[in-house]
C-alpha positions in Angstrom: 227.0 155.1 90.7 225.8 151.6 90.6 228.4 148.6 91.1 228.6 145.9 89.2 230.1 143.0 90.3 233.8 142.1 88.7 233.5 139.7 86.2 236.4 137.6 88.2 234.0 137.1 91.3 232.8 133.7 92.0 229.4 132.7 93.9 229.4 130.7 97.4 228.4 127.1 96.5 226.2 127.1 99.8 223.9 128.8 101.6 221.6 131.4 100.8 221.2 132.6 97.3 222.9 135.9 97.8 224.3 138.3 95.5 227.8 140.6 96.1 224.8 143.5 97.8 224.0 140.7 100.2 220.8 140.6 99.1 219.0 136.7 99.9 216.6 135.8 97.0 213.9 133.3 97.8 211.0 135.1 95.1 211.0 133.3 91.6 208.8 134.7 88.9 207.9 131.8 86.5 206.5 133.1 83.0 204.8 130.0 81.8 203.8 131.8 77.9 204.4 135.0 76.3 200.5 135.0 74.5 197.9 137.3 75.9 194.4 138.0 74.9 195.2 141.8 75.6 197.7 144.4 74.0 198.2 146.7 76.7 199.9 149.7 75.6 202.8 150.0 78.2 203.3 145.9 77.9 203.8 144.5 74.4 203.1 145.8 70.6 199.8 145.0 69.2 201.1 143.2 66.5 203.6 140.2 67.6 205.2 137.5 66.5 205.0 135.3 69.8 207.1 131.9 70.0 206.5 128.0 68.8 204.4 126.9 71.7 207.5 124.2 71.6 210.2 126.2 72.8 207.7 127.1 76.1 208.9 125.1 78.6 207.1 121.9 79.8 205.3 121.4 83.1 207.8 118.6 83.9 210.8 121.3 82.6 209.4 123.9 85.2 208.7 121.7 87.9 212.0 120.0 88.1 213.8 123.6 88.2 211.7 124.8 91.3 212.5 121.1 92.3 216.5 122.1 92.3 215.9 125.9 93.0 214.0 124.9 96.4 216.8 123.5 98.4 218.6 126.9 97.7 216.2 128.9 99.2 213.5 129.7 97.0 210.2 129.2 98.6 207.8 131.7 97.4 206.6 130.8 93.4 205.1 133.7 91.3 202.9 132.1 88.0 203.0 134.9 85.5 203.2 135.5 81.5 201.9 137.2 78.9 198.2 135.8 80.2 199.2 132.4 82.4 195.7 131.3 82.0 196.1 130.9 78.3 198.2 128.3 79.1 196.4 124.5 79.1 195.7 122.8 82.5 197.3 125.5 84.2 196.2 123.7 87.7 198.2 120.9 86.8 201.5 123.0 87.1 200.0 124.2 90.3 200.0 121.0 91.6 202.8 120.0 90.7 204.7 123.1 92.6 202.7 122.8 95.4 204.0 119.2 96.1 207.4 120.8 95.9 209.1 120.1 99.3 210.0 123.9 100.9 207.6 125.9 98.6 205.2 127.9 101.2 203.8 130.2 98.8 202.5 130.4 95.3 200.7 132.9 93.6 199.5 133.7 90.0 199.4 137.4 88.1 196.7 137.3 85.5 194.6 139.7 83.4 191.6 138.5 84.6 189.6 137.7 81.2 189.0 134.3 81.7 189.4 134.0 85.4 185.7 133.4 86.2 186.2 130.1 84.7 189.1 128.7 86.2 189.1 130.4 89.6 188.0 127.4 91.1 189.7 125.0 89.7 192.7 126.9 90.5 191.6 127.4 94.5 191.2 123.8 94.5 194.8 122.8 93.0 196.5 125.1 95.9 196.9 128.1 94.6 195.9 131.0 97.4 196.8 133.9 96.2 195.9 135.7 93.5 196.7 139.3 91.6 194.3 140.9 88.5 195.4 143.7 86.7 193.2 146.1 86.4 194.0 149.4 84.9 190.5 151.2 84.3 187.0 150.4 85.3 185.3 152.5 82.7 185.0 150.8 79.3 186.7 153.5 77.1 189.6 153.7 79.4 189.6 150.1 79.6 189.9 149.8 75.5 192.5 152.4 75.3 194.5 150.8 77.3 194.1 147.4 76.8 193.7 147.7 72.7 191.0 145.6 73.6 187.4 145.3 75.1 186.6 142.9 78.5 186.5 145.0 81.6 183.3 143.1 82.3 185.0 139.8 81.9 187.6 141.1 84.2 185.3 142.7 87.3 183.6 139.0 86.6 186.7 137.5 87.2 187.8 139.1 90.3 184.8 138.3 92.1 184.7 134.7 91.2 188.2 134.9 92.6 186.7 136.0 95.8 183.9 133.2 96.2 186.7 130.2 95.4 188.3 131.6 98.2 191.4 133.7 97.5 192.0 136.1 100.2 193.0 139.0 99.6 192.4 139.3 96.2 194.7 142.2 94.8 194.3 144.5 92.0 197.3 146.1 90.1 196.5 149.1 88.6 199.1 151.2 86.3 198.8 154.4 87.3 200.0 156.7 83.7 199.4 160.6 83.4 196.9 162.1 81.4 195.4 158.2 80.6 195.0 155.9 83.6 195.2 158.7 86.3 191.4 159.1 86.2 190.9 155.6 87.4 193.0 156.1 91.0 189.6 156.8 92.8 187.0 154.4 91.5 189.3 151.5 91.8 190.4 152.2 95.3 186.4 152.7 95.9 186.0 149.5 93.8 188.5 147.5 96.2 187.3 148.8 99.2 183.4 147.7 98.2 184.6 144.3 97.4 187.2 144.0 99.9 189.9 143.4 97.7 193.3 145.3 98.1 194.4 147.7 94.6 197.9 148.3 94.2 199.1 151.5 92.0 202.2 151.3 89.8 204.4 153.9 88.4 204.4 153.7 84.6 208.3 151.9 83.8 209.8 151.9 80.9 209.5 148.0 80.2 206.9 148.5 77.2 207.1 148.1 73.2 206.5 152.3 72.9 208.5 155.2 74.0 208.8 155.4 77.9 207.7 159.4 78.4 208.7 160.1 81.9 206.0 163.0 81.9 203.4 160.2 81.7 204.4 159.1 85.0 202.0 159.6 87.8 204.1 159.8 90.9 203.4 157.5 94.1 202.7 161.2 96.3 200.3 161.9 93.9 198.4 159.1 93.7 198.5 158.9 97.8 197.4 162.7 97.5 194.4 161.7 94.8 193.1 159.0 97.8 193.3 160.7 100.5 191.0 163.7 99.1 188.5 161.7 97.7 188.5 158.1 99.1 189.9 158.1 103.1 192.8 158.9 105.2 195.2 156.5 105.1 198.4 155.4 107.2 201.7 153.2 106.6 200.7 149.6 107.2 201.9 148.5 110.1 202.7 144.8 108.8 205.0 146.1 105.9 206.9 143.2 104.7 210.8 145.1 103.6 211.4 143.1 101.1 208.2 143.6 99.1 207.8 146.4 96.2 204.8 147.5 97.4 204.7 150.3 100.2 201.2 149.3 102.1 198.7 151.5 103.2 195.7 151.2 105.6 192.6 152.8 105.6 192.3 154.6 109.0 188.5 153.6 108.9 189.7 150.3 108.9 188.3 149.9 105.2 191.0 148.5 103.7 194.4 148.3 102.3 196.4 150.1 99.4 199.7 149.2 98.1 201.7 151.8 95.7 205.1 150.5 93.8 207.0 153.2 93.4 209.4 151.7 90.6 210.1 155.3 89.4 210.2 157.4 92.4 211.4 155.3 95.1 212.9 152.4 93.6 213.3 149.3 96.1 216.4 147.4 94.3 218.1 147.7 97.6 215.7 145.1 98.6 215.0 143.2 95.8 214.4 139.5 96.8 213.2 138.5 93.4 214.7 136.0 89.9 213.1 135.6 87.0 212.7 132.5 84.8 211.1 133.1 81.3 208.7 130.7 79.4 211.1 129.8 77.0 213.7 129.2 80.0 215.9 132.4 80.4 217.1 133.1 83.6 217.0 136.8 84.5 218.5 138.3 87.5 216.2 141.6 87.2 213.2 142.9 85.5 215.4 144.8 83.2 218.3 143.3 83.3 220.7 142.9 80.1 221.6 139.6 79.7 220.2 136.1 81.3 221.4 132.3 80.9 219.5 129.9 79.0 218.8 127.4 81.2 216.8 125.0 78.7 219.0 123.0 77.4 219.7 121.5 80.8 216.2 121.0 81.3 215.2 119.6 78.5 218.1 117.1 78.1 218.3 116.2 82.1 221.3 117.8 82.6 223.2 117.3 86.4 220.5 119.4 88.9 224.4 120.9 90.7 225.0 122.4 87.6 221.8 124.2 86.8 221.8 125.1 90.7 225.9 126.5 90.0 224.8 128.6 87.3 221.4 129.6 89.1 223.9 131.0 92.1 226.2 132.7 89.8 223.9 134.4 87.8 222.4 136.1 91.3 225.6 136.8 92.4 226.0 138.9 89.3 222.9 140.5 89.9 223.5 144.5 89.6 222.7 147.1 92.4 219.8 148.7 91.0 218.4 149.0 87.2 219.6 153.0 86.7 216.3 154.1 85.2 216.8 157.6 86.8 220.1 158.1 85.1 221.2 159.1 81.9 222.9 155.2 81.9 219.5 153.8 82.1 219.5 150.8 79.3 215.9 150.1 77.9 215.8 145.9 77.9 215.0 144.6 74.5 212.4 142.0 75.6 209.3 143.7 76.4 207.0 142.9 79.5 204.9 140.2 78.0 208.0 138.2 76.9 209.6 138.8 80.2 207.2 137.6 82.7 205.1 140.2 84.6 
């Protein structure tokens, strides 16, 4: 059964940012808008009400909580959304984190639609690494998916990304039964022509419609799909425990292949990652219940100790695992897009 912490426990006011599983968080997920120029099918509804571009929060607001959130551990920055590049002069908020004292790493999940324009300007603010979702190279698929057209856009994208300089560029790929399935072997032959690295992920039950568990294409399955049609591969010998992906190499040496197993082998155990929304919600998990809004403080320059007390306390509180293979599982009411990917 999973543990929750009691309700009387209180979090360390130093150290590491650990939670009650001992788990040390240093992975922060920034949502920066909840807009997208896509209505992906497992992600949001196609017709939404998204929020007053003034309750996002401000470049200064997010910059001065990775400012306070650094000294606590957090190094590695995550840029997400909805789409992240429809937010203006996104490299300016790169900059801005990147002058951060103790960030090492910051990276950026987009759709890819209008990456070919700002892939440079975004190598040249700092940013080095870079993820593209990618669910379907053929058009059809693409639309189904997506409730919209642009795969071309996307491939265009990705290799832009590639000639600014990100290395490795990565590809994530939903992997659903019956729909996307089809797609496993010409992006893992896509990725290894272009030397980029795809990553497959179980369909979870994050989106505005029904979750079917039947739709979901297994991680053996898809590992079964590439090694009869693409190449032999082997567990990566570099495997970082603490990230969702399980990595996979090419024996031929032709590349890499990550599969997050969300469904099948869930990785809560590890889990290394917090979650702070556009509009400012802090969220201990991807599908967690409840989440602290941290805006007011930020907006109003409220004492940096006490956004840092209830930043520890709300990962202290942080629950074993998210349930979805019992009948206890609880479906979030925010979908994906308004979450943060």
């Amino acid at each position: 059964m999973i543990r929750l912490p009691l309700a009387t426990e209180s979090a360390p006011r130093q150290g590491p940012l650990l939670d009650t599983f001992g788990r040390v968080h240093n992975n922060l997920r920034i949502s920066v808008t909840d807009r997208c120029n896509l209505r992906c099918t497992y992600c949001m509804p196609e017709n939404v009400t998204f929020m007053n571009k003034r309750e996002l929060l401000t470049f200064e607001e997010i910059a001065r909580f990775v400012e306070i959130v650094a000294p606590l551990g957090i190094d590695k920055i995550r840029l997400t959304g909805g789409e992240p590049l429809l937010r203006r002069d996104l490299p300016r908020l790169v900059e801005m984190i990147c002058r951060v004292p103790g960030i090492k790493d910051i990276g950026l999940t987009t759709n890819g639609i209008t990456l070919a324009e700002s892939a440079r300007a975004l190598f040249d603010a700092g940013l080095r690494r870079i993820n593209v979702s990618l669910d379907a190279l053929d058009p059809d698929r693409f639309r189904e998916l997506a409730r919209r057209d642009g795969v071309e856009r996307v491939i265009a994208g990705i290799l832009a990304a590639k000639k600014a300089g990100f290395e490795p560029v990565k590809i994530n790929a939903v992997a659903i039964r019956g729909v996307s399935e089809f797609e496993v072997v010409p992006l893992a032959r896509f990725a290894r022509e272009h030397g980029l690295e795809v990553r497959f992920i179980e369909y979870m039950p994050i989106g505005a419609d029904q979750w079917e568990r039947e739709k979901v294409y297994f991680a053996h399955e898809i590992l079964d799909q590439l090694e009869t049609h693409v190449g032999s591969l082997v567990p990566a010998a570099d495997q970082d425990p603490r990230a969702p992906a399980q990595d996979f190499d090419y024996t031929d040496g032709g590349g890499r292949v990550g599969i997050i197993a969300s469904i099948s082998r869930p990785f809560c155990l590890s889990c290394n990652r917090v979650r702070l929304t556009a509009e400012g919600k802090l969220r201990n998990c991807l599908f967690a219940l409840n989440e602290i809004d941290l805006k007011p403080l930020l907006r109003n320059a409220g004492p940096p100790e006490e956004i840092a007390a209830l930043v520890r306390q709300n990962i202290w509180e942080k629950w074993e695992g998210h349930e979805i293979n019992t009948a206890r599982f609880v479906k979030p009411d925010r979908t994906m897009h308004a979450i943060g990917g």
